[in-house]
C-alpha positions, 0 to 999 in steps of 0.5 A: 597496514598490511592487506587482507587476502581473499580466499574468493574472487569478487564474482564468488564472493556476490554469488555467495552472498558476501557482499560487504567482504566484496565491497571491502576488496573493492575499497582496497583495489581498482581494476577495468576488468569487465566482468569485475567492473559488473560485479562492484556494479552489483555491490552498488547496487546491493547497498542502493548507490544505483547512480554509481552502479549505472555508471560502471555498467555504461562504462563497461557497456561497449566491453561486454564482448566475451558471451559470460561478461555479457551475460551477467552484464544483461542480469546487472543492468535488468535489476537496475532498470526492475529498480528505475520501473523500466519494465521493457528495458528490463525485460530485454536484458533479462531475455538477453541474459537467459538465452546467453546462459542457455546458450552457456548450458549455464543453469545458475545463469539460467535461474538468475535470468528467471528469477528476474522475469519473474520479478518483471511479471509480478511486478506488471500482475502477471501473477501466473506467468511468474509462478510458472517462471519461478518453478523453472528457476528452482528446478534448474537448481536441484540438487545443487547443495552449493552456497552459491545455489542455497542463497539463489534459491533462498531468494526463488523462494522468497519470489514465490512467497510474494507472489503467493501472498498476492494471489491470496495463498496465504499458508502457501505464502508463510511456508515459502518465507519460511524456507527463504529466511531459513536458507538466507540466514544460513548463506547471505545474512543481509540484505536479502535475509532483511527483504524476506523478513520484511515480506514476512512481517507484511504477511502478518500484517495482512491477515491482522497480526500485526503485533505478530508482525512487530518482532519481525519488524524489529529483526529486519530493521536491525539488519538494514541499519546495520548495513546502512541500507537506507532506502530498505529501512525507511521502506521497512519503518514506513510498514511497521508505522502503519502496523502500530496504526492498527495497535493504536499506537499513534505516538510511535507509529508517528515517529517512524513515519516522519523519520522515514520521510525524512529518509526519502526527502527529495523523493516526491514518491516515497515523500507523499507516501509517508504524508499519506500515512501522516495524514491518517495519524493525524486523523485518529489524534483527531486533529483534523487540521493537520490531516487535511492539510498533510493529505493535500501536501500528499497529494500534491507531491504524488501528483508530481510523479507518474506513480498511478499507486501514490496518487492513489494512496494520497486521495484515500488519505485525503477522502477519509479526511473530508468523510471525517470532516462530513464533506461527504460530496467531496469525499465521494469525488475524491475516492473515485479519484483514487479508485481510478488511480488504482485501477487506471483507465484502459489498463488491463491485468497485463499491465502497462509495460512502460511505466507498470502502472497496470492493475498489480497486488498492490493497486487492487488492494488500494482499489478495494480500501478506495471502494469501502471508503467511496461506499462510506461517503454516498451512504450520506448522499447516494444510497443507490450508488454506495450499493453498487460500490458495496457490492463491487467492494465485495467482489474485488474482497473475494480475491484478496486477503487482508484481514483489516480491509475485510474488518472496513468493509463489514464495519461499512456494509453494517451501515447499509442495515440501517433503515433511517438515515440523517444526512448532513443537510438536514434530511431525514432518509427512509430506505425503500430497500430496508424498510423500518417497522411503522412505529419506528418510523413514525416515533422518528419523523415526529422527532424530525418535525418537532426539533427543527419546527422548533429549531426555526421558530425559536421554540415557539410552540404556535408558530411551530404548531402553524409549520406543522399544521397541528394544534399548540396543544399537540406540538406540547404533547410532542415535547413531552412525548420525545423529550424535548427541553429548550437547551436541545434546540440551537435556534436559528434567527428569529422570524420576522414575525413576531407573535406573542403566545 
């Protein structure tokens, strides 16, 4: 079979954004050269094989002597350690890698080091800090018109859309994937492209487009599948299940869900993830069984990992379960759970460098649903205390965009309105912050009083006259008045008393 011969070396071939033509030279070649060994670790990494990318570069690791070599063997082994959360060893590398390429007058070098810290600070929250990172990227690259600086830039950008997006930019956000999809769809068309169509699609879903959102989906998945990238595209269809959720697509959505989990098996994280989502499927089928026992498996499984956003996203399940089930006490004690594991305990907005598990985007937004839901649950125990979560929800709402978590609040507040409240012990609320007109309430008290005198005296009209201290003659009136009939009261035993009317 006669071999094919490349026009580009391997470093040209990545920097271009053709990655399966260099892993296609790398089938057909080995070689211990240490800049060619950092590149086949960067292919391995463009197509997820992270266990085999580490290996090379421990392997060239003692060899990265020459300043270029070691340069890009800095930025390979900062994406690898981004990709394992170890922040502060990603963030070494990186500040290697930029002061080796300023040191080279290298600008290309330069941007790529940039565009990793500024992937590190939005990852620990520090949204400002990788806005400012991300302009210095992209003006090292003005001017620059090459293949090599077009698929750079789209990948700035893309950057900045994601940071935008979380700092509620919204319009900002969708012109910068805009301006990312059309620059990478002209370079790289893989990977890269996919992300950013995905970034895109997760935009639409925020701001409640989420049939919008299905097409862009569809393109990314195409792509993902196409390139076997199967950690993206379980991550891809694990997002669009829980936009079918919103469509009330439940069939679907479910499908998707179970083969991304089944996609992540072995990963307790990702695993736990899907089951969460799985949970609240199960709930809108009304099968709440199943939701209980699929959000206590999430929960489980996210509670064998240090990720403080799982642990979060598998007691909402799990609280929106118990709120449905009317376990409201229980469901307030686990939504402070996961309100806590959103916003851990003595993290700040700069977040925890070792293990990133500071207040970033994405724990706010759970924070916030984690809030709306805790509100929901003390409206039936604690009317003081669902205020002050309301009121909270209200605050954290004002900094983040997303058009569904606002539609959940309002849908909750709206029960804060009412006036008389039954609890599910058989209590009968007045709220002294929103007092009812007076013939509502005492047309609700009386009602109140009837049914359950009746209820407990097994519809005796004296012995319920006796409870309520009133004439038989009246409690007849009563039932007439509120409509009572003997099929509406579930009696309990009867008392040991026993009188004849």
């Amino acid at each position: 079979m006669e071999r094919r011969v490349f026009q580009e070396s391997p470093v040209e071939l990545i920097d271009n954004g053709q990655f399966l033509t260099a892993e296609e030279l790398f089938s057909e070649r080995r070689t211990d050269d240490p800049q060619e060994m950092v590149v086949r670790a960067e292919v391995e990494m463009y197509f997820g094989r992270m266990e085999k990318a580490a290996e090379l570069l421990d392997a060239v690791a003692p060899r990265a002597t020459d300043i270029d070599v070691a340069a890009r063997f800095s930025i390979a082994s900062g994406k690898l350690a981004l990709q394992r959360r170890n922040y502060d060893l990603a963030e070494v590398h990186y500040q290697t890698a930029f002061h080796f390429s300023r040191f080279m007058h290298d600008q290309f070098g330069t941007s790529q080091a940039l565009l990793g810290l500024a992937a590190l600070d939005h990852k620990r929250g520090l949204l400002a800090e990788a806005a400012a990172r991300l302009v210095e990227a992209r003006e090292g690259l003005k001017g620059r018109s090459t293949k090599k600086a077009e698929v750079l830039k789209g990948l700035i950008i893309s950057e900045q859309a994601a940071v935008s997006a979380d700092s509620g930019n919204i319009e900002e956000a969708s012109s910068h994937y805009g301006e990312s999809i059309r620059l990478l769809k002209g370079t790289e068309r893989g990977r890269y492209y996919a992300r950013a169509l995905l970034g895109l699609a997760g935009l639409k879903c925020a701001t409640g487009e989420f049939q919008e959102s299905l097409e862009v989906f569809k393109e990314a998945n195409i792509i993902f599948e196409r390139y076997d990238l199967k950690q993206d595209l379980a991550e891809s269809q694990l997002e669009l299940a829980g936009a079918l959720l919103h469509l009330n697509r439940y069939e679907r959505a479910q499908k998707l869900a179970e083969e991304s989990r089944e996609m992540r098996r072995g990963s307790s994280e990702d695993e736990s993830r899907a089951l969460s989502l799985l949970a609240r499927l199960a709930l809108k089928n009304n099968d709440t069984n199943s939701a209980s026992a699929t959000a206590g498996e999430a929960v489980a499984l996210a509670d064998q990992t240090p990720s403080s956003e799982a642990r979060a996203l598998a007691r909402l399940s799990l609280g929106q379960v118990m709120i449905a089930e009317r376990d409201f006490k229980k469901a307030a004690e686990i939504l402070r759970e996961a309100a806590e594991w959103a916003h851990p305990r003595g993290a700040n907005q700069n977040g925890s460098k070792g293990t990133g598990s500071g207040h970033t985007p994405v724990n706010g937004r759970l924070e916030l649903e984690a809030t709306i839901y805790l509100a929901e649950a003390y409206h039936y125990v604690d009317t003081r205390a669902g205020r002050a979560e309301l009121e909270r929800a209200s605050h954290m709402l004002s900094n983040i965009e997303d058009s569904w978590l606002g539609d959940e609040y309002n849908r909750v507040a709206a029960k804060y309105e009412e006036r008389i409240i039954f609890t599910e012990d058989n209590r009968l609320v007045f709220d002294g912050n929103q007092l009812p007109k007076w013939q509502e309430a005492k047309r609700t008290l009386e009602g109140f009083l009837l049914r359950n005198a009746l209820r407990q005296t097994n519809n005796s009209l004296t012995r319920a006259a006796r409870k309520l201290g009133v004439s038989k003659v009246h409690v007849h009136n009563l039932k007439k008045k509120h409509e009572v009939g003997a099929d509406e009261i579930i009696a309990e035993e009867p008392e040991a008393e026993s009188e004849s009317e």
